[in-house]
SERO-4910 file (N, C-alpha, C, O; in steps of 0.05 Angstrom, whole numbers):
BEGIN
 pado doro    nc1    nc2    nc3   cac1   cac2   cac3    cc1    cc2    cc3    oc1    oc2    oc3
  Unk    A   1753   1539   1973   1753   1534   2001   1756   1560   2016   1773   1577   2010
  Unk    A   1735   1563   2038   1740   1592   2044   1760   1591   2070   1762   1571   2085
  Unk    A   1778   1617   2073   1790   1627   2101   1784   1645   2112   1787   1669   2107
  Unk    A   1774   1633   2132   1754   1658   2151   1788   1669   2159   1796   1693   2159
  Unk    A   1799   1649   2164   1833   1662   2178   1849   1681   2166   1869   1693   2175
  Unk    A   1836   1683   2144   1863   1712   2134   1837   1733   2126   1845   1756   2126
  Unk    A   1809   1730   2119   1799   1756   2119   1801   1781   2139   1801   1805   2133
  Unk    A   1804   1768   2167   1808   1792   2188   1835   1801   2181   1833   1826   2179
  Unk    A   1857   1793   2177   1879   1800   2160   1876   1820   2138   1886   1843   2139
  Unk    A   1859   1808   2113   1856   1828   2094   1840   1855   2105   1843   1879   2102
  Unk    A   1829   1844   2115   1814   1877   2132   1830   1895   2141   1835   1918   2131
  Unk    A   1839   1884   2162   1858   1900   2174   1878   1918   2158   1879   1942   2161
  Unk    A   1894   1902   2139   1911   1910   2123   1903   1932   2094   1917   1947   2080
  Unk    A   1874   1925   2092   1868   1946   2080   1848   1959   2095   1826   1956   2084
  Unk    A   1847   1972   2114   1837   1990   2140   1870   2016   2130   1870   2039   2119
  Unk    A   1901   1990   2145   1920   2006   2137   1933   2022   2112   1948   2041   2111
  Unk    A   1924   2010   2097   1929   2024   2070   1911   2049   2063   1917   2070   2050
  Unk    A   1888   2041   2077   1873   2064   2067   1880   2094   2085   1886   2116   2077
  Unk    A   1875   2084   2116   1891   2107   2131   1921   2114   2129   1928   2130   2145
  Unk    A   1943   2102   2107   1965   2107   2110   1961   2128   2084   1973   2150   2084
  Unk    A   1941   2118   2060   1942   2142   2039   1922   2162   2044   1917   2176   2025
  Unk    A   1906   2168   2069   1900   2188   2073   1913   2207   2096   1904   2229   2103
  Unk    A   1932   2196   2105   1953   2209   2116   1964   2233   2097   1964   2257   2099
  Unk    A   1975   2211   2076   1999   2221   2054   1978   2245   2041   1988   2267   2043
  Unk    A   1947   2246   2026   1942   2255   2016   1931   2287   2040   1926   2310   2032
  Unk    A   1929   2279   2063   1922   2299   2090   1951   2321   2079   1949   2339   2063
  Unk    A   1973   2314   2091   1992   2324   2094   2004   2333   2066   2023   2349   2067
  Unk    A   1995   2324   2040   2002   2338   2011   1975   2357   2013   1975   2375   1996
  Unk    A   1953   2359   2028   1937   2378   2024   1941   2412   2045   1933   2435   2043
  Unk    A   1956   2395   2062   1957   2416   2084   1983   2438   2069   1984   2462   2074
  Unk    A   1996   2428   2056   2024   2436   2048   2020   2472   2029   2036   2490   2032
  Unk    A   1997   2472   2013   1997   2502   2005   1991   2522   2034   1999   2545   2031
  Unk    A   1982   2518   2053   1969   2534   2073   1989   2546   2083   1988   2569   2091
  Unk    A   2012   2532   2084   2047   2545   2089   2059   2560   2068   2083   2563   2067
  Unk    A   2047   2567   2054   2063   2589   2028   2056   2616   2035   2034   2621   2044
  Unk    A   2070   2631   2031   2070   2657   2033   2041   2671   2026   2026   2680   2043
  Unk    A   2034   2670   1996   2008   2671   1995   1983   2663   2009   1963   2675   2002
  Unk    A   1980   2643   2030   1957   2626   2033   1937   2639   2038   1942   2657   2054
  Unk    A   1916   2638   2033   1895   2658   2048   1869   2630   2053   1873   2605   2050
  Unk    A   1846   2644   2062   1824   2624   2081   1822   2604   2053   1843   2593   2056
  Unk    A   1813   2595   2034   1811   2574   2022   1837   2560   2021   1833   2539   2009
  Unk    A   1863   2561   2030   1886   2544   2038   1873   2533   2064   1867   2510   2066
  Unk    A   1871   2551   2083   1871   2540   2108   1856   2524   2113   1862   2506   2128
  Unk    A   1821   2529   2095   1793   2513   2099   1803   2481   2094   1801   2461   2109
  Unk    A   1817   2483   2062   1820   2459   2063   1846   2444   2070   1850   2421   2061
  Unk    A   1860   2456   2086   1888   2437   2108   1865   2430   2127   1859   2406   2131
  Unk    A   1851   2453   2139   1834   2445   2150   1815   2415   2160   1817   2400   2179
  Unk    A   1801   2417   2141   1780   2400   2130   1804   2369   2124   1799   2348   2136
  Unk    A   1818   2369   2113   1837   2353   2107   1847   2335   2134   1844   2310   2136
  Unk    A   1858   2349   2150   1859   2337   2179   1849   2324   2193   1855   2303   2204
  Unk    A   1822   2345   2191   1804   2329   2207   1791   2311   2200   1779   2297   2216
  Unk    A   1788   2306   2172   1779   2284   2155   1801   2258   2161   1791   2235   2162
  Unk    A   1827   2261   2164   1845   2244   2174   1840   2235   2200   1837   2211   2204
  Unk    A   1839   2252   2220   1832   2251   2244   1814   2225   2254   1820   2206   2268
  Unk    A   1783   2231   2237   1773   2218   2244   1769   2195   2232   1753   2178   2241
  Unk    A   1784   2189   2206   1793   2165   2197   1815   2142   2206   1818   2119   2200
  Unk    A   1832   2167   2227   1843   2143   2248   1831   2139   2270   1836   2119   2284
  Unk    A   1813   2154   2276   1791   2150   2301   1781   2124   2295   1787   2104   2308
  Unk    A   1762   2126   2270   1745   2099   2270   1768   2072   2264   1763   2050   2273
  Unk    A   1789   2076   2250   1808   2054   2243   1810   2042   2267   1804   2019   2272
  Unk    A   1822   2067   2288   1829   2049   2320   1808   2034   2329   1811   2010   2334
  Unk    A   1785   2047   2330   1767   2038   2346   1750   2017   2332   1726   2015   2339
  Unk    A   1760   2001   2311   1754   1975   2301   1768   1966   2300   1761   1942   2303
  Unk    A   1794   1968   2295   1816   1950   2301   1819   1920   2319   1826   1898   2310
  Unk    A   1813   1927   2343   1813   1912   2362   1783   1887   2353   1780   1863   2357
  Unk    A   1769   1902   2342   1748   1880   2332   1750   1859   2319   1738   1838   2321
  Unk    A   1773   1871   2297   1780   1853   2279   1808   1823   2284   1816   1803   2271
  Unk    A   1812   1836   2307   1826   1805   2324   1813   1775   2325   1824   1753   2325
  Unk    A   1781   1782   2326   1765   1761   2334   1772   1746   2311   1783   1755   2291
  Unk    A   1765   1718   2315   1765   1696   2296   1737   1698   2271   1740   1693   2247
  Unk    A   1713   1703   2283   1704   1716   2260   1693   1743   2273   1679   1744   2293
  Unk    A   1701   1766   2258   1690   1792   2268   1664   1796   2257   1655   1786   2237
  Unk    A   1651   1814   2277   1628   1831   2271   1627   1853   2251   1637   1875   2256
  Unk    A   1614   1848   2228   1602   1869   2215   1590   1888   2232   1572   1885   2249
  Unk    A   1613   1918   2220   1601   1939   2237   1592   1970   2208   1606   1989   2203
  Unk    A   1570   1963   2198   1561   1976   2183   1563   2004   2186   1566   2019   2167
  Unk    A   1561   2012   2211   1555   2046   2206   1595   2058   2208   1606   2079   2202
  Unk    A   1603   2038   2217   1636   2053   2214   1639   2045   2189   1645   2063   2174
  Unk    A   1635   2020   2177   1647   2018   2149   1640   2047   2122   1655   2057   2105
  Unk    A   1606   2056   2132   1593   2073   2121   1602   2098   2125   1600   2116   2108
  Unk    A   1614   2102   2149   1633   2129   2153   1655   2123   2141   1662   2139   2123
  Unk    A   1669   2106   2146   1699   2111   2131   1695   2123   2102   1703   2143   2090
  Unk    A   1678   2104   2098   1678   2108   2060   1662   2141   2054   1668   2156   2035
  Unk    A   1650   2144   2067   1641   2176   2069   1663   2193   2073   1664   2212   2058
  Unk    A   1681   2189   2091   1701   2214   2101   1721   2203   2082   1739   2220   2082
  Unk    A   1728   2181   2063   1746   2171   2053   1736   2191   2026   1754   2206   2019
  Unk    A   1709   2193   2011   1699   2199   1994   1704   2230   1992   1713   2241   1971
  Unk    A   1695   2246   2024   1706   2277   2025   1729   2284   2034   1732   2307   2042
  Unk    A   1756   2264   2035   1782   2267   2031   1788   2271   2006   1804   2288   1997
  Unk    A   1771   2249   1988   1780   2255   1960   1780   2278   1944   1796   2285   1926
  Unk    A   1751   2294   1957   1740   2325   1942   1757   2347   1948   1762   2364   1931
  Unk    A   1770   2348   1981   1778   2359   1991   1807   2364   1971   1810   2387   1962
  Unk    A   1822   2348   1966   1848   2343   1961   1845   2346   1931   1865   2349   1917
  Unk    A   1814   2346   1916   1806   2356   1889   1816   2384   1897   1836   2398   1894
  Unk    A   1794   2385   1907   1801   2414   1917   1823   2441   1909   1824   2460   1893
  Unk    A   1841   2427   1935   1869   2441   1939   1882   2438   1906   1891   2457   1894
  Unk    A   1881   2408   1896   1890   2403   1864   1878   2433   1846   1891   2442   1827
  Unk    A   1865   2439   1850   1851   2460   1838   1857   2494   1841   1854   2512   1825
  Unk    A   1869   2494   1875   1869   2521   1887   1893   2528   1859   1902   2551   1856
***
């Protein structure tokens, strides 16, 4: 039996999970750029890291409110960005794992 009533729920809630662990993984990336040593490949990727956060709370917010509706709109090109900037959060934070 389907529930249209708790999918906008599951959405939402994993919208937050995913911007809460790219918070955590933003701010464990930014963390070598503060060491004594850091030089431009620290900074590129705190950098890059941020703003990759940034705009993963950008699009979170600005669907959020969509997902109130009783049944929401598929919105293809933000789902396609998240998972893109979610994808070069991951490399990024390879990355720094690496510096």
């Amino acid at each position: 039996m389907p529930d249209p009533g708790a999918a906008p729920e599951r959405t939402r809630l994993a919208w937050r999970r995913t911007g809460l662990s790219a918070a955590a993984v933003a701010l464990l990336s930014v963390r070598p750029a503060f060491t004594p040593g850091a030089g431009p490949p620290e900074w590129l990727a705190a950098a890059g890291t941020m703003i990759c956060w940034a705009a993963l709370a950008g699009i979170a917010l600005h669907r959020a409110p969509g997902l109130r509706d009783p049944v929401p709109a598929a919105v293809p090109r933000s789902i396609r960005a998240y998972a893109l900037i979610t994808v070069a959060l991951a490399v990024l934070a390879g990355w720094v794992v690496m510096l």
